[in-house]
DRENNU-940501 format. One record per residue (C-alpha): x, y, z. Coordinates in steps of 0.001 Angstrom, whole numbers, plus 500000, padded with zeros to 6 digits. Each point is the difference from the previous one (the first is absolute). Last residue first. Layout:
% residues N
XYZ;...
***
This chain:
% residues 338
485221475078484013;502341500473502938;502092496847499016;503432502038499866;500644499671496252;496554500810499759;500166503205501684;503245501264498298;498189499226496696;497260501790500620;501819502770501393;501892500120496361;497021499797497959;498529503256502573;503572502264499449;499585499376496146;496428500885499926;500828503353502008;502783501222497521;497818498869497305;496827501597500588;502218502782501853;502134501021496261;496570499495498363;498750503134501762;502412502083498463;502690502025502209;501686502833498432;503583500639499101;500354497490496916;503337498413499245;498684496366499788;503052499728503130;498085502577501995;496369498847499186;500741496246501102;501619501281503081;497510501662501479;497498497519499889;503157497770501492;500421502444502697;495791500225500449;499359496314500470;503412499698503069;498474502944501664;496151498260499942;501953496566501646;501782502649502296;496521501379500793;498879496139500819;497928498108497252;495684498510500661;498614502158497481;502376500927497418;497918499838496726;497505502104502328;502189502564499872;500942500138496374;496293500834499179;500147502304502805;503262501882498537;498110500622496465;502522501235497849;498275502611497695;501705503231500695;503597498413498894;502528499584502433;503037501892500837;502885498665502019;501812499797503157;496514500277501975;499153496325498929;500332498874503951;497920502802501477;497459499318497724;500179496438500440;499787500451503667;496808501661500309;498080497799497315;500966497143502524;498845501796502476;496714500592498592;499940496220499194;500754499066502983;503438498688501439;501242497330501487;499736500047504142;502955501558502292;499431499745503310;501086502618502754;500691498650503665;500352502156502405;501452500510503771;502128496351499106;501538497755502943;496252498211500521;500735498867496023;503224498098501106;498173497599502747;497655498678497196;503127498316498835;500061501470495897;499399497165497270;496538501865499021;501683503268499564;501273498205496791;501392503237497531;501747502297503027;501408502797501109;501381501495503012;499789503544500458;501770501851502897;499687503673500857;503086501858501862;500346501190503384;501391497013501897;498778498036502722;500012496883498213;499181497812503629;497094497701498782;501261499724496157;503697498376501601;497580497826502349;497924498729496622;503094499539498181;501928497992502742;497029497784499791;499505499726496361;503855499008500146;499639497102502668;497147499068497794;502434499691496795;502463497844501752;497622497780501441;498846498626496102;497323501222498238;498061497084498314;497375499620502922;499100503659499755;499011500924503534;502409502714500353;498516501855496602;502248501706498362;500830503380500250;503700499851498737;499249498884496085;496381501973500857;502081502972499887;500989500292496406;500866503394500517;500820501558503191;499343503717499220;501540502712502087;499065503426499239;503024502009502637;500876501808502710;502893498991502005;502032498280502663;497500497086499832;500247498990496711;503342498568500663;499332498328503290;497409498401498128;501494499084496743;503267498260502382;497212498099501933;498517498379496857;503674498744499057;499729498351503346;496991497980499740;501303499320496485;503567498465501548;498195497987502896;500477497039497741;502426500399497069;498281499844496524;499386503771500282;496151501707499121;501401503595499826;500007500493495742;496297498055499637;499149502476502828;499906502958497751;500475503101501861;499506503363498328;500917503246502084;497881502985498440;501819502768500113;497472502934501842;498818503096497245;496590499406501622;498597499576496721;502911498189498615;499912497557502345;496335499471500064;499939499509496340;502912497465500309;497824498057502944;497418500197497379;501433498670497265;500979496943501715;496501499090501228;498260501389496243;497925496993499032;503042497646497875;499657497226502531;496462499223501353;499670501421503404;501402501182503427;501602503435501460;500617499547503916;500580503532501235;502102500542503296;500188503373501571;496352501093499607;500975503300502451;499638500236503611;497573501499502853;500708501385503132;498185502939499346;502947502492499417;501686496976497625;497275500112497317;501069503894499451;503410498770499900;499277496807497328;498321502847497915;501752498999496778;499802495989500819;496218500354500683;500011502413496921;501650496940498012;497750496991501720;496525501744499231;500604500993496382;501628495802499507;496167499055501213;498356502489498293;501839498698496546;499078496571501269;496012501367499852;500419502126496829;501388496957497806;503769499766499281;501564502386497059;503785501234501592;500957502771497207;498075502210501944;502317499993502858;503102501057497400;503364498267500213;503418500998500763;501744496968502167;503004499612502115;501461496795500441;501532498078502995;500494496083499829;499956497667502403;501923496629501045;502824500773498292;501991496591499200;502607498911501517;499703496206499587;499834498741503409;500040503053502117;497286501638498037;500369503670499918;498944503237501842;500399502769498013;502740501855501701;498530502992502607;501211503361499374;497257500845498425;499657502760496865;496301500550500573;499715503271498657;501688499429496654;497808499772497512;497693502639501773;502514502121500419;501248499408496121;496754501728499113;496213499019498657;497595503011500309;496992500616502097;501980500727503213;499741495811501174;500086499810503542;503420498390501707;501097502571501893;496970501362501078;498748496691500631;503370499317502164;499705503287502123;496154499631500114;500880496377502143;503146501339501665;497829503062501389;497171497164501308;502750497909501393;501899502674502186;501427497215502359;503380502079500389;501695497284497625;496994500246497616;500689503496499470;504228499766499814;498974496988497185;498122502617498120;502905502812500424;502813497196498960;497338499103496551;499565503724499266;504035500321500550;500433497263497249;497180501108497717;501669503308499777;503723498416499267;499193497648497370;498263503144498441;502389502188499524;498195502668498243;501963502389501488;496943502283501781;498503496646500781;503429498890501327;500425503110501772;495848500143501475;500984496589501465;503272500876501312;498261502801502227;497438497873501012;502245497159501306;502135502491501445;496815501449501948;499250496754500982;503307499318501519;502362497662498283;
***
């Protein structure tokens, strides 16, 4: 179609309401901008597109309807990714001030990737996310996700790693040539399972051939979407993998003003009397994750729910949170960390 087709059937379908067929001829006019080397247009075209209005619709559901099939393991045929969609609040992600800079500086790098682009500079593409398990690395691929209104593609390697040699090396080429013909929040999870260290005398050939094909893959991404990878033992990644990343953002446990942040947040479902004492609770849980703090105020929660009283006592926490701590200690010593 011409361009003024194109426009004509997009102001029909918007007129219609048909709106398989308006994000259709705003993809064709797009892909008509790139085609004539018109990046910069293509770039505000597809941010225009695909920018949150301030209210959730079926657009933004549906926006990134690909034509591409989920890429799947040859062996087994499994999907090697998943795409979700994700309404959650910024605030509701409670890290300390100086990572929360950190993430601030990556998103309006990523939203002003054009303006970067007139001096010849890019955007923090690839973001290596590392720390103690339960700190927020997941959740905060999802928050970025829903704050730029882009799916977030999750890849978990455990699900590409094939028993067939040169099999994984090639499932990891399918996710790139996927990602690469859009815009996404990709998050590798688990990463370290395909970072490993080359030198590791207990990894066998197959698995440094991989880190290798990983590492070149990583070198020529040239797409236009923002990769996480995530991981819970940074210290088993080859030094070669953290030269790949343009930041790396580290997750540390909590503080007790923190921690005082995210109960609140977490016990908003329900009233609480005016004389729980949150800080007293707080430094019960020095030393536990967010999801550890989650995990104390569900079952605080729950205990005043099924007693059939809507407000929160203090003694429901005491409890909820000695419960959680006699069970860590017995996860610990049945491990040999005490």
């Amino acid at each position: 179609m011409t361009p003024n087709e194109l426009i004509k059937q997009l102001l029909l379908s918007y007129n219609n309401s048909d709106k398989e067929t308006f994000l259709s001829a705003a993809r064709e006019y797009i892909e008509r901008e790139k085609r004539m080397k018109h990046t910069q247009v293509a770039k505000e075209l597809e941010k225009a597109l695909f920018n949150k209005n301030g209210s959730s619709s079926s657009f933004s559901e549906r926006r990134f309807k690909n034509e591409m099939p989920i890429p799947r393991d040859s062996e087994k045929g499994f999907p090697l990714l998943e795409i979700k969609n994700y309404e959650e609040c910024y605030e509701n992600l409670i890290i300390d001030n100086e990572l929360k800079a950190q993430l601030d500086q990556i998103i309006r790098e990523f939203k002003d990737s054009d303006i970067l682009a007139t001096y010849n500079l890019s955007y923090k593409k690839k973001i290596l996310l590392c720390g103690k398990p339960g700190t927020g690395k997941t959740y905060t691929a999802q928050i970025v996700s829903a704050l730029l209104n882009i799916p977030l593609v999750h890849i978990r390697f455990d699900s590409i790693i094939s028993s067939y040699l040169g099999e994984t090396a090639f499932n990891l080429r399918k996710i790139f040539d996927y990602i690469e013909q859009g815009t996404w929040i990709v998050l590798f999870d688990e990463f370290d399972i395909i970072g490993k260290n080359r030198d590791d005398i207990h990894e066998h050939g197959e698995i440094k051939r991989v880190v290798n094909n990983f590492l070149q893959m990583m070198d020529n991404f040239n797409g236009n979407s923002l990769l996480f990878a995530a991981t819970n033992h940074q210290h088993l990644l080859d030094p070669a993998i953290w030269r790949r990343f343009d930041d790396v953002l580290f997750y540390d446990i909590p503080d007790e003003f923190t921690r005082i942040k995210l109960f609140e947040r977490f016990l908003k479902p329900l009233k609480r009397e005016k004389n729980i004492d949150l800080g007293d609770i707080s430094k019960r849980s020095e030393g536990l994750s967010p999801s550890d703090i989650k995990m104390i105020a569900i079952e605080a929660m729950k205990l005043s729910i099924i007693d059939s009283r809507d407000t929160l006592t203090q003694n429901d926490l005491l409890f909820a949170t000695k419960r959680f701590l006699s069970r860590e200690k017995l996860r610990k010593t049945s491990k040999g960390e005490d």
